[in-house]
N, CA, C and O atoms as a DFTB+ gen file, in Angstrom:
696 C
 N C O
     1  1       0.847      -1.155       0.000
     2  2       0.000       0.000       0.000
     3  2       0.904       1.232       0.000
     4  3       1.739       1.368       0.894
     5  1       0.769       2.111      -0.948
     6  2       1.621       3.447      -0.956
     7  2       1.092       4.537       0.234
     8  3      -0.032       4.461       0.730
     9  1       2.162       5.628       0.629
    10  2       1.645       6.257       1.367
    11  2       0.737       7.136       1.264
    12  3       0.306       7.811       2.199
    13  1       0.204       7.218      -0.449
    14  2      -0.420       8.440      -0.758
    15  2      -1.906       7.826      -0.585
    16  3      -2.799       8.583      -0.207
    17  1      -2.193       6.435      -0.859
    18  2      -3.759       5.821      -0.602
    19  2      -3.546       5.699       0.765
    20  3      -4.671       5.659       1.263
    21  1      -2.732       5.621       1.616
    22  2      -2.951       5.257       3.432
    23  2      -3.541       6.601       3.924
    24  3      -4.331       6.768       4.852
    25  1      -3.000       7.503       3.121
    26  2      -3.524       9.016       3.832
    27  2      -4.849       9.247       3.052
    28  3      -5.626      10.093       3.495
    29  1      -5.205       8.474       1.786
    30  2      -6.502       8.931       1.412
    31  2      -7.577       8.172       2.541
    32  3      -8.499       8.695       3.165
    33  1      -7.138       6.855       2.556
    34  2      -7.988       6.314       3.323
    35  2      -8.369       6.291       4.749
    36  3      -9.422       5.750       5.085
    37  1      -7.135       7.157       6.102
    38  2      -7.446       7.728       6.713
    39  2      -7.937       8.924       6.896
    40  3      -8.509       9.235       7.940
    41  1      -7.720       9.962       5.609
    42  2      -8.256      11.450       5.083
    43  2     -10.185      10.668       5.544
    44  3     -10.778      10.970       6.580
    45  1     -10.695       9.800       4.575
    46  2     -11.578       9.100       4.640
    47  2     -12.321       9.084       5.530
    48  3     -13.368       9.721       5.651
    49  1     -11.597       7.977       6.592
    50  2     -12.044       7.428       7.828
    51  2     -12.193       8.914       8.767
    52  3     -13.282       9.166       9.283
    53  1     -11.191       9.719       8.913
    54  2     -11.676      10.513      10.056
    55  2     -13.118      11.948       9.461
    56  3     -13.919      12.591      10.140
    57  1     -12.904      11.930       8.262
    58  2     -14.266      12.388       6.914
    59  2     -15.715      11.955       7.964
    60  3     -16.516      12.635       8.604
    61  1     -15.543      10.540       7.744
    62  2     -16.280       9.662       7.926
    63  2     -17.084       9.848       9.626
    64  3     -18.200      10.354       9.739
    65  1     -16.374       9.402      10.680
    66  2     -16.515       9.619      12.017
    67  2     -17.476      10.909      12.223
    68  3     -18.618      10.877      12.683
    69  1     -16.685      12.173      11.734
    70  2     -16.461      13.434      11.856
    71  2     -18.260      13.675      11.773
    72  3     -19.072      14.236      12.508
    73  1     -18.360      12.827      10.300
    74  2     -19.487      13.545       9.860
    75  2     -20.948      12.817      10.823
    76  3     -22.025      13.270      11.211
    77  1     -20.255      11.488      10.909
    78  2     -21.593      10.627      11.751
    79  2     -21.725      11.066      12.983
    80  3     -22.750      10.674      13.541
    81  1     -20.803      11.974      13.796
    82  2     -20.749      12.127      14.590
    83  2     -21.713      13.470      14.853
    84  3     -22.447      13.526      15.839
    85  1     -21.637      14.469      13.936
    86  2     -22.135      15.770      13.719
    87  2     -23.804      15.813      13.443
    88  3     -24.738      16.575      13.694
    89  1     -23.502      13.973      12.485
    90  2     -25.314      13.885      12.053
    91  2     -26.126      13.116      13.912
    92  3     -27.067      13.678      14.473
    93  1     -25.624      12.170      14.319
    94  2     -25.763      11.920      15.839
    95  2     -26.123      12.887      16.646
    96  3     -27.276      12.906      17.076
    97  1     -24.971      14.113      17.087
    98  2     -24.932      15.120      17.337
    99  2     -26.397      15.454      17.097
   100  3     -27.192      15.333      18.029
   101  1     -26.718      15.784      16.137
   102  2     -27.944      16.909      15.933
   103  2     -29.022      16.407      16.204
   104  3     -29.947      17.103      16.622
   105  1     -29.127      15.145      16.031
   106  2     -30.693      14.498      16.274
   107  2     -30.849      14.105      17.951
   108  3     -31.948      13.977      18.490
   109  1     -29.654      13.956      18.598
   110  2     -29.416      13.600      20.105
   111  2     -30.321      15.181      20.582
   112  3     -31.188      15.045      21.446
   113  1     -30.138      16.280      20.136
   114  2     -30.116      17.717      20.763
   115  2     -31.820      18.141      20.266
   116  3     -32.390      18.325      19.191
   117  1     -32.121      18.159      21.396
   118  2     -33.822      18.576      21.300
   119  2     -33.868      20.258      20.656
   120  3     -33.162      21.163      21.102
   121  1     -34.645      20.377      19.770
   122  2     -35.054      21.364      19.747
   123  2     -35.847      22.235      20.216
   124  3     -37.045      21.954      20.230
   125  1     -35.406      23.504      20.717
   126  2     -36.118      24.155      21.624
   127  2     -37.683      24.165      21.573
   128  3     -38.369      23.958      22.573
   129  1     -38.223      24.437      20.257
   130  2     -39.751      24.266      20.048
   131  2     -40.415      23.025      19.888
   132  3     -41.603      22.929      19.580
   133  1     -39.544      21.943      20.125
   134  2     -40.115      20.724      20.523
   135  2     -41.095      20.597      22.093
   136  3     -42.000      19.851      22.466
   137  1     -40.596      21.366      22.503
   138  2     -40.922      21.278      24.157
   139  2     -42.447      21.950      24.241
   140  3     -42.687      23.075      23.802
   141  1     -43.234      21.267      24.742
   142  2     -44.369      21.634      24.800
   143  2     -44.863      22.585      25.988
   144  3     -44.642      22.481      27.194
   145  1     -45.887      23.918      25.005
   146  2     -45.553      24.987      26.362
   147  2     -46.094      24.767      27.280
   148  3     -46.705      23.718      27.070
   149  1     -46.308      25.158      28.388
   150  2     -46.532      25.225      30.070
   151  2     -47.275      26.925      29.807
   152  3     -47.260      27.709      28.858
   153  1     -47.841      26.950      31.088
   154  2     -48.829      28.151      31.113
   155  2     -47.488      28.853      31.844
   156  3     -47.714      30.008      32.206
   157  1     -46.077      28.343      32.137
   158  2     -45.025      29.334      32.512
   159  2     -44.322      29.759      31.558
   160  3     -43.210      30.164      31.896
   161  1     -44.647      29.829      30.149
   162  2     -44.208      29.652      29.011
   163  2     -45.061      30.806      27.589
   164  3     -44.506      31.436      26.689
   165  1     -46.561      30.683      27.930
   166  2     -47.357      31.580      27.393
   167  2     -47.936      32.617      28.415
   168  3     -47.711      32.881      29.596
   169  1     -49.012      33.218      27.176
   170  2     -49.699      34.402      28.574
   171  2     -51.322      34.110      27.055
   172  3     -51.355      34.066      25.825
   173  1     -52.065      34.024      27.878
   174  2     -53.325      33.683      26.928
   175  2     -54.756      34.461      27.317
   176  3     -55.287      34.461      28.428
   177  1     -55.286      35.191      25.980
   178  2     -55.924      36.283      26.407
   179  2     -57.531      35.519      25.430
   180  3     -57.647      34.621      24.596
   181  1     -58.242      36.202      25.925
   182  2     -59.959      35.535      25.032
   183  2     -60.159      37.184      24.600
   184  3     -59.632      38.227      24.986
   185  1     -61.419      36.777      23.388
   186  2     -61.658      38.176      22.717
   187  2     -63.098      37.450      21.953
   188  3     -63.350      36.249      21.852
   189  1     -63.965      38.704      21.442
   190  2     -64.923      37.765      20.891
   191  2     -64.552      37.956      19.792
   192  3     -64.219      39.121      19.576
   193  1     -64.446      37.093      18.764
   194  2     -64.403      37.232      16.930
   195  2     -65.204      38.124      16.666
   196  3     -66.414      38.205      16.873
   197  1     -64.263      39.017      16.049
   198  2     -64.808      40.595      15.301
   199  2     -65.750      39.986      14.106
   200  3     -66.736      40.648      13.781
   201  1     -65.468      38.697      13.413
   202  2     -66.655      38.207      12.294
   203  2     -67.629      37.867      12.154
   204  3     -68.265      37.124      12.901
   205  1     -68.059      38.482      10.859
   206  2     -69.119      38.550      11.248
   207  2     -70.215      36.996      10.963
   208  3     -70.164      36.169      10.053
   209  1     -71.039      37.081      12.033
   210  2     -71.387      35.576      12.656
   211  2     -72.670      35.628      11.649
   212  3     -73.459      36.490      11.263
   213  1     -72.409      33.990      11.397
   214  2     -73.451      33.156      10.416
   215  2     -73.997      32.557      11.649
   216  3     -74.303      33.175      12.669
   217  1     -74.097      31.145      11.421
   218  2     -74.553      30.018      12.021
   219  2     -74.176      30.040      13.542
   220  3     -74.740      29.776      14.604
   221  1     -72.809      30.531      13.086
   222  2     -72.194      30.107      14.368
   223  2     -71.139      31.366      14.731
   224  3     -70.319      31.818      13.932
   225  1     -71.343      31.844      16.138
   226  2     -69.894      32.696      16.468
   227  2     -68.850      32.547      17.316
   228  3     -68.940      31.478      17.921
   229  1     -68.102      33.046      17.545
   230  2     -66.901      32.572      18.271
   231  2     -66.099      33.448      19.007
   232  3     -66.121      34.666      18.828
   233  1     -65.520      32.984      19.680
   234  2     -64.857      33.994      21.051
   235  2     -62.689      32.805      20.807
   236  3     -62.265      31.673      21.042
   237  1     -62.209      33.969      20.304
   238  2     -60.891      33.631      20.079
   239  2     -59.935      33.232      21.271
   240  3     -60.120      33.935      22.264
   241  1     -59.199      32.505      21.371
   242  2     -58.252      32.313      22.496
   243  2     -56.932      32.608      22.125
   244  3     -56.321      31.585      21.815
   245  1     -56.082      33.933      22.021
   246  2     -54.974      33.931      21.431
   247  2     -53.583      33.420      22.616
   248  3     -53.623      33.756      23.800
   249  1     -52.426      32.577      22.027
   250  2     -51.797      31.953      22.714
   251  2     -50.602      32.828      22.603
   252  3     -50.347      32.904      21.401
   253  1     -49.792      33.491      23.257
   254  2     -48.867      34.523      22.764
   255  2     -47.359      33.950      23.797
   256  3     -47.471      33.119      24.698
   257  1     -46.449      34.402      23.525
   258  2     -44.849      33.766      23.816
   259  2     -45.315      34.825      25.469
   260  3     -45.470      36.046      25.451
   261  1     -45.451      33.944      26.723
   262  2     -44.612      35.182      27.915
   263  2     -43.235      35.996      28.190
   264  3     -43.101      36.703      29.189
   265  1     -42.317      35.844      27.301
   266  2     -41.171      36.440      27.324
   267  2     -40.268      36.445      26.004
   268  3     -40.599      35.660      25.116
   269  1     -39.545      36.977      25.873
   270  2     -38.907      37.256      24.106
   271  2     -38.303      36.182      23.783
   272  3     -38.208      35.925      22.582
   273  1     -37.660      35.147      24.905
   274  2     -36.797      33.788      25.008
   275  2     -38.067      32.805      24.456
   276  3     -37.526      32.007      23.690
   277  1     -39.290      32.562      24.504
   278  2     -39.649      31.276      24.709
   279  2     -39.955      31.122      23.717
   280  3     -40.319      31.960      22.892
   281  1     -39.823      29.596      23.587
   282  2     -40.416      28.843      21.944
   283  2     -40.486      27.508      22.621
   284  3     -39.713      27.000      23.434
   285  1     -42.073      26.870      21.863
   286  2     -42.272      26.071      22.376
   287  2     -43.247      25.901      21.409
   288  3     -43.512      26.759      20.568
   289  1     -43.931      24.545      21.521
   290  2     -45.153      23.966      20.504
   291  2     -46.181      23.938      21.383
   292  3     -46.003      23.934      22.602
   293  1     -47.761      23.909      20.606
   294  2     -49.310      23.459      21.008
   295  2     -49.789      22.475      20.252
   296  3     -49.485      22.834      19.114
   297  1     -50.206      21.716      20.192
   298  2     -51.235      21.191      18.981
   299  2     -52.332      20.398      20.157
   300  3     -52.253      19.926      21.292
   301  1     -53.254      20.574      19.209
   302  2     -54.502      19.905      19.351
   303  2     -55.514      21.214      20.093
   304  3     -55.073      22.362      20.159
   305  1     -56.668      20.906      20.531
   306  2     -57.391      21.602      21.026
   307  2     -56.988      21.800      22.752
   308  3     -56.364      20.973      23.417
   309  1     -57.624      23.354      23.331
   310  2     -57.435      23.585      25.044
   311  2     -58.561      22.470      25.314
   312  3     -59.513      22.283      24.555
   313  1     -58.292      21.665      26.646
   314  2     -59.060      20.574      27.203
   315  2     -59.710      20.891      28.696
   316  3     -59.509      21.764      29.539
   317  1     -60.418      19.968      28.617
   318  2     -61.386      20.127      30.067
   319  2     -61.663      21.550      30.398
   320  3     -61.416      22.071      31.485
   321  1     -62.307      22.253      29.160
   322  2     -62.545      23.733      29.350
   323  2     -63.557      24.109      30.309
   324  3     -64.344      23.171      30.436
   325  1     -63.765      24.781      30.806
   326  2     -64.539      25.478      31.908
   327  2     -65.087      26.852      32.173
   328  3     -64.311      27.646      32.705
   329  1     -66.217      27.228      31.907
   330  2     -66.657      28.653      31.797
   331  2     -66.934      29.129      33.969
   332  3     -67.415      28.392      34.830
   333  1     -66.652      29.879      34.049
   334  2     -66.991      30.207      35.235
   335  2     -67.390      31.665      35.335
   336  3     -66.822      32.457      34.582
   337  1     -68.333      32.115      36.210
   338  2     -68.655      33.386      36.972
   339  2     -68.080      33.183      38.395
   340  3     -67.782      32.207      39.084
   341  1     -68.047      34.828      38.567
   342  2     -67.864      34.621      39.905
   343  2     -68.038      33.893      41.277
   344  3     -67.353      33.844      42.298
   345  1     -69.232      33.344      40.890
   346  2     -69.910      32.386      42.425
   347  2     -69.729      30.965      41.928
   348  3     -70.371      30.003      42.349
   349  1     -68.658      30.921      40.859
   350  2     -68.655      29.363      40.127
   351  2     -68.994      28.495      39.056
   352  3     -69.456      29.286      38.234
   353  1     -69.041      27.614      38.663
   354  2     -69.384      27.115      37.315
   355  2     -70.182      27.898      36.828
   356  3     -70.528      28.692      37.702
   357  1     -70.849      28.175      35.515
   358  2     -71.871      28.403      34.694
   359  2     -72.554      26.995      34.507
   360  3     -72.168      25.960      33.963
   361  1     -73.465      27.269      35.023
   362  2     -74.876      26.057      35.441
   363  2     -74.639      25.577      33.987
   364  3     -74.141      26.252      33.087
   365  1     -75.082      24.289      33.906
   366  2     -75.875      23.845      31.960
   367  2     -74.928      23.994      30.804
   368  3     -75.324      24.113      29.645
   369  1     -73.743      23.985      31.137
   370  2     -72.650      24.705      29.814
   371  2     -71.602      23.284      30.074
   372  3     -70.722      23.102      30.916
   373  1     -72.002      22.598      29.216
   374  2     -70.195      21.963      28.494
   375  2     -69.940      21.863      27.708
   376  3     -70.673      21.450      26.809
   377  1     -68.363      22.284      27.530
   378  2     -67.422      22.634      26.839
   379  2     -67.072      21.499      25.978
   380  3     -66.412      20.549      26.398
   381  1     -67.620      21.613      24.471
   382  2     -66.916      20.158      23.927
   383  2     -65.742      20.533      23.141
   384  3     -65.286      21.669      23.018
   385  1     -65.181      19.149      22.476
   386  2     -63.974      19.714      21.769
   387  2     -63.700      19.063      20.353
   388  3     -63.892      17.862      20.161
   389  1     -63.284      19.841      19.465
   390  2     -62.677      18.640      18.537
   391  2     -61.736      18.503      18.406
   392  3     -60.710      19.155      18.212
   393  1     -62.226      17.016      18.574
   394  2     -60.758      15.919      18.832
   395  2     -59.692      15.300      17.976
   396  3     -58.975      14.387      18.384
   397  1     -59.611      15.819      16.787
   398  2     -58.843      16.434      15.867
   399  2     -57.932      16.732      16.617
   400  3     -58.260      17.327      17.644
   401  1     -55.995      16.340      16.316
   402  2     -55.083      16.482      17.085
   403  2     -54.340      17.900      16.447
   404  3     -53.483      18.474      17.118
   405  1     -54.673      18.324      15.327
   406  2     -54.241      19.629      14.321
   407  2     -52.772      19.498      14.048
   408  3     -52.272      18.404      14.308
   409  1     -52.093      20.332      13.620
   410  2     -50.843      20.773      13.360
   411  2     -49.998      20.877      14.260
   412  3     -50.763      21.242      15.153
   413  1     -48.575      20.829      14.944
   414  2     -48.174      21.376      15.728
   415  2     -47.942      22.888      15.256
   416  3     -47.542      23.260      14.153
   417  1     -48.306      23.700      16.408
   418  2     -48.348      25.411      16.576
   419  2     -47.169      25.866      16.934
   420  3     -47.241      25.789      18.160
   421  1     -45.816      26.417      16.606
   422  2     -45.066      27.260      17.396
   423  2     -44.954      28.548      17.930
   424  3     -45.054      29.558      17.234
   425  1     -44.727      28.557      19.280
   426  2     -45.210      29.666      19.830
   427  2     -43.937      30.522      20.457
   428  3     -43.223      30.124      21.377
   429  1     -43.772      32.153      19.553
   430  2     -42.643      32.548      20.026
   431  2     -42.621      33.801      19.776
   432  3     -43.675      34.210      19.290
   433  1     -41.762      34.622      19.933
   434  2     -41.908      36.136      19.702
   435  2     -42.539      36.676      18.216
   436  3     -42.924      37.800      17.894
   437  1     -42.496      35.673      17.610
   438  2     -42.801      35.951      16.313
   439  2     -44.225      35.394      15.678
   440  3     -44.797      35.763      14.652
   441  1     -44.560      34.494      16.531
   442  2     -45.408      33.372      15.823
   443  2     -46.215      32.870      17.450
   444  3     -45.731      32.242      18.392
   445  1     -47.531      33.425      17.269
   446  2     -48.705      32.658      18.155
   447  2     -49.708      31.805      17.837
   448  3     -49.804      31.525      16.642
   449  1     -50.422      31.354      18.535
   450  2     -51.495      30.025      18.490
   451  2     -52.873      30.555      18.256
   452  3     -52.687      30.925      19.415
   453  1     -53.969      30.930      17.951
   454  2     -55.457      30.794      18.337
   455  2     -56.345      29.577      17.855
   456  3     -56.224      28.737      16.963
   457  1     -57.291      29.845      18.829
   458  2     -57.934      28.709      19.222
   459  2     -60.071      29.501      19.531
   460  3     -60.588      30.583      19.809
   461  1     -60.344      28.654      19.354
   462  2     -61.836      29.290      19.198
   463  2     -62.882      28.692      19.898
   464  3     -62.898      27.466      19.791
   465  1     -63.950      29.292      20.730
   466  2     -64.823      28.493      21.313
   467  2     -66.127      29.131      20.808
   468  3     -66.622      30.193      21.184
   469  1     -66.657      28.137      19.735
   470  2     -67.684      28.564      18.807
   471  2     -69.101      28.092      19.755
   472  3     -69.386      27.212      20.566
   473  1     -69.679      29.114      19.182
   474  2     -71.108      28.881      19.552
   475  2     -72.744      28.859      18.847
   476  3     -72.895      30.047      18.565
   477  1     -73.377      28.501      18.638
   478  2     -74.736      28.519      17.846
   479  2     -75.266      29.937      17.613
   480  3     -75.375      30.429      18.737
   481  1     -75.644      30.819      16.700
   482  2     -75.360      32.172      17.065
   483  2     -77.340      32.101      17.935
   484  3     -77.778      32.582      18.981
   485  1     -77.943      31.328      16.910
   486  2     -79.398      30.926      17.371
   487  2     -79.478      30.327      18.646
   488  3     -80.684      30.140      18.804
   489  1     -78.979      29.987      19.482
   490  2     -79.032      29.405      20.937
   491  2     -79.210      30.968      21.602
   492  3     -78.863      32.117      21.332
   493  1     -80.169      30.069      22.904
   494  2     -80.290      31.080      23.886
   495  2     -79.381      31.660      24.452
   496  3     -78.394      30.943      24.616
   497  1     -79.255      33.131      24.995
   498  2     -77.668      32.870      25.688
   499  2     -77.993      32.491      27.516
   500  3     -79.130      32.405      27.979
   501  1     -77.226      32.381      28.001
   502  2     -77.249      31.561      29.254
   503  2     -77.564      32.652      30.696
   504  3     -76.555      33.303      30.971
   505  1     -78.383      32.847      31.325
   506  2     -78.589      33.868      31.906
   507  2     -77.020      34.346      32.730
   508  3     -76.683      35.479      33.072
   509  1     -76.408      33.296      32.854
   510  2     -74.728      33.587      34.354
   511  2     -73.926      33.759      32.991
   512  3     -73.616      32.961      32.107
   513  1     -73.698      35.242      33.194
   514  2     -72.423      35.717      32.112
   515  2     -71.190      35.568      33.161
   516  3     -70.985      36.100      34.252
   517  1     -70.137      34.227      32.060
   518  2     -69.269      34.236      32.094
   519  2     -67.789      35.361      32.618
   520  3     -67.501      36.385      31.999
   521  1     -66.952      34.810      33.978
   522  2     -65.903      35.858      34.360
   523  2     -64.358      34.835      33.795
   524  3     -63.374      35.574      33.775
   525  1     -64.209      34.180      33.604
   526  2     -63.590      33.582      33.164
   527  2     -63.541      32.398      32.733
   528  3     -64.602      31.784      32.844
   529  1     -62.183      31.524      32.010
   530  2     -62.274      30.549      31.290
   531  2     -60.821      29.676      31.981
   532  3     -59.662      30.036      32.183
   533  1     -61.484      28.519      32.180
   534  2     -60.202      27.527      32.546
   535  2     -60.142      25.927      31.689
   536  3     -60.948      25.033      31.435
   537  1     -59.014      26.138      31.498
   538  2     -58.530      24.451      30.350
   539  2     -57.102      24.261      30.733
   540  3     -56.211      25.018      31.118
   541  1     -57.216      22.709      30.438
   542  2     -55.365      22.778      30.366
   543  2     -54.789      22.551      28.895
   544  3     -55.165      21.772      28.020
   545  1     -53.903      23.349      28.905
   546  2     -52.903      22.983      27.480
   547  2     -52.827      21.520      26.556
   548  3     -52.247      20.720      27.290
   549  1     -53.067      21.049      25.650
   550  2     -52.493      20.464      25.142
   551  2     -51.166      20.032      25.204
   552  3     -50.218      20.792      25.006
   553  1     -51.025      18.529      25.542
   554  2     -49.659      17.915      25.121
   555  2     -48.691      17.854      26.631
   556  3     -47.813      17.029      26.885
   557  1     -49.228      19.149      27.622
   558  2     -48.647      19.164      29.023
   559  2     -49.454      17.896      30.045
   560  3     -50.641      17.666      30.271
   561  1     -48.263      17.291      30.472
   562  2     -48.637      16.082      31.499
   563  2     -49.646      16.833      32.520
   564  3     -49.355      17.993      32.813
   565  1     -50.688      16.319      33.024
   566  2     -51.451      16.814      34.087
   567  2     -50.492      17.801      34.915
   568  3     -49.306      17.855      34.590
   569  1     -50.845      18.376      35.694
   570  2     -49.697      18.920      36.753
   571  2     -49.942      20.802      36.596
   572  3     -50.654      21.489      35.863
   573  1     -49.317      21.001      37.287
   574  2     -48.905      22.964      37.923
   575  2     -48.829      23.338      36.191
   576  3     -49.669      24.149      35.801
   577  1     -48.083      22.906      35.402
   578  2     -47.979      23.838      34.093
   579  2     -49.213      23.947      33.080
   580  3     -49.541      24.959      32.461
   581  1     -49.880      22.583      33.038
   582  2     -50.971      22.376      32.421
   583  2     -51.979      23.649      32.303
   584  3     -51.958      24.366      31.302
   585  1     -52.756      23.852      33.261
   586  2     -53.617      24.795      33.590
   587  2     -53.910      25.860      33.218
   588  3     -53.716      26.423      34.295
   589  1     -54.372      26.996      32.279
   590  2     -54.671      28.334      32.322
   591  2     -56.042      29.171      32.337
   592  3     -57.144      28.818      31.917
   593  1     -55.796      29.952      32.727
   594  2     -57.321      30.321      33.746
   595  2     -57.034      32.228      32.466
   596  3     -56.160      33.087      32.583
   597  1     -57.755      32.174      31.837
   598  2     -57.799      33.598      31.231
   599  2     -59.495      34.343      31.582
   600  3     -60.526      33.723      31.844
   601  1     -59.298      35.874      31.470
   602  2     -60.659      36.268      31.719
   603  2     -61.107      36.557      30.584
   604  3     -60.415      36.968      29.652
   605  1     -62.495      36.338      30.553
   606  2     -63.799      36.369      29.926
   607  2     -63.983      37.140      29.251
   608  3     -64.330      37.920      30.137
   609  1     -64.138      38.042      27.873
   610  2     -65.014      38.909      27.595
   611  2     -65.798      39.498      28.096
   612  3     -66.827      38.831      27.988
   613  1     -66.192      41.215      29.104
   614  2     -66.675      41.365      30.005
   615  2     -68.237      41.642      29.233
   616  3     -68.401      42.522      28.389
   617  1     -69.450      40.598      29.765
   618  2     -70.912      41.151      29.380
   619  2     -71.223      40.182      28.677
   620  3     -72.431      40.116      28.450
   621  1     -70.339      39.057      28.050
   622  2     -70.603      38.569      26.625
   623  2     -71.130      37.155      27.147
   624  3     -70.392      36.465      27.850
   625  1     -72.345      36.753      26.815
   626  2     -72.640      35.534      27.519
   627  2     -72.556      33.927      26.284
   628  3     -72.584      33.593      25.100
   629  1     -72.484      33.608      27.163
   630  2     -72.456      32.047      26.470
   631  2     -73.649      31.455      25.942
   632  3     -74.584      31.192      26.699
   633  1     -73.708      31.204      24.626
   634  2     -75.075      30.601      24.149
   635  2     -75.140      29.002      23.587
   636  3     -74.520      28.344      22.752
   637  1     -76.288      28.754      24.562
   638  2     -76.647      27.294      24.668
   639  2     -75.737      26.550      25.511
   640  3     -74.750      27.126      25.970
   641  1     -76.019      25.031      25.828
   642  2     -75.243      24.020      26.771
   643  2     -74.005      23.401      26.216
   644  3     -73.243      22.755      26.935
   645  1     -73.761      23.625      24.722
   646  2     -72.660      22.789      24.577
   647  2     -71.988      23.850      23.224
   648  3     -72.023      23.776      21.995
   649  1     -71.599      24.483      23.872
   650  2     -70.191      25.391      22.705
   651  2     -68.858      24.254      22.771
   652  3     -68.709      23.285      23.515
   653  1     -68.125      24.701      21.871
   654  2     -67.307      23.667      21.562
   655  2     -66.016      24.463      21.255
   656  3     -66.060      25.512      20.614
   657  1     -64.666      23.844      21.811
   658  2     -63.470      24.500      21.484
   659  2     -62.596      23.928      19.684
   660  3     -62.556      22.819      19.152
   661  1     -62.276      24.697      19.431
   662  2     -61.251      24.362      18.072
   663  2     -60.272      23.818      18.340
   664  3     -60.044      23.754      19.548
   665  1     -59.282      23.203      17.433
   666  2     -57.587      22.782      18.095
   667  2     -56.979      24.403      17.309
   668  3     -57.138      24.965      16.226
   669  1     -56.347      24.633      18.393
   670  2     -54.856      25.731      17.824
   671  2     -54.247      25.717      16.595
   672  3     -53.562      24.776      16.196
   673  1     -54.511      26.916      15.860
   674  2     -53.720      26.937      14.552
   675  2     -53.062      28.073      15.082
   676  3     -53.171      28.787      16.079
   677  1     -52.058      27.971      13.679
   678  2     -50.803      28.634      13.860
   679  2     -51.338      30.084      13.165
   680  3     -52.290      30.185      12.390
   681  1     -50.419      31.240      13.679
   682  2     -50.823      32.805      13.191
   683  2     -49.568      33.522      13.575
   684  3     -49.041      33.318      14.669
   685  1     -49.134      34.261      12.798
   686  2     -48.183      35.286      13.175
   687  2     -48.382      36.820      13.837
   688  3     -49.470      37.381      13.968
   689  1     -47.207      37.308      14.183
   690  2     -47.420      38.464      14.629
   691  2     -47.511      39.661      13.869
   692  3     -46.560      39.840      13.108
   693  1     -48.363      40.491      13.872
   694  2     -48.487      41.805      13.034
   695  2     -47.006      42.405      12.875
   696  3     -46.828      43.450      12.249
């Protein structure tokens, strides 16, 4: 063997290592927006949809980054939603969902989530207007992060027993 193929073929071999090592490397290393957010992670505000309502209308849930650092994913719909007034549940109201798992959403200084809790526009509305809204996140293990409790649209009542939440699509920032 000459010395000029011994050096191609270790040129090669350490080529070789170098590169499996770099492709290893990258797939070992989580990506930051892999991590699914925590309510220590967003800040989530309700609004009623400015559109204008057919059949059905809707009250938006926008999912926005809590700090300029965070990135993180949503998908699927907010769960075990919960309308409340002040003295407690809203009598006759559950929250359904579709169960449709959606897209994953990334959520970051640049790029937020909404999410929608549509309603019959023809349903009665419910005499106990709504003070806030509680669900837990998508994709977060039960527990302290899961949870977010946002307030209500002030006046705007809930119509009929079973409004229903959307899964989170993705939207950018103005």
């Amino acid at each position: 063997m000459t010395a000029k193929f011994r050096r191609i073929i270790a040129t090669t071999a350490v080529a070789s290592a170098a590169g499996l090592s770099a492709l290893t490397a990258g797939s070992a290393v989580a990506n930051p927006s892999d991590a699914p957010c925590t309510s220590d992670d967003i800040n989530v505000t309700v609004t009623k949809d400015l559109a204008e309502p057919g059949e059905f209308e809707a009250f938006l849930i926008k999912y926005t980054a809590a700090n300029p650092t965070t990135k993180c994913t949503l998908q699927g719909p907010p769960l075990k939603v919960g309308l409340y007034s002040e003295s407690g549940p809203v009598p006759g109201v559950v929250v359904g969902s579709d169960d449709s798992p959606g897209e994953p959403v990334i959520v970051d200084g640049s790029m937020f989530g909404i999410s929608r809790i549509s309603q019959r526009t023809a349903n009665p509305p419910n005499p106990v207007i709504p003070a806030s809204v509680e669900f837990e996140l998508p994709g977060v293990p039960n527990g302290q992060g899961a949870r977010e409790v946002a307030a209500w649209p002030a006046g705007e009542p809930i119509k009929g027993s079973a409004p229903y939440a959307t899964p989170i699509t993705q939207s950018a920032a103005d």
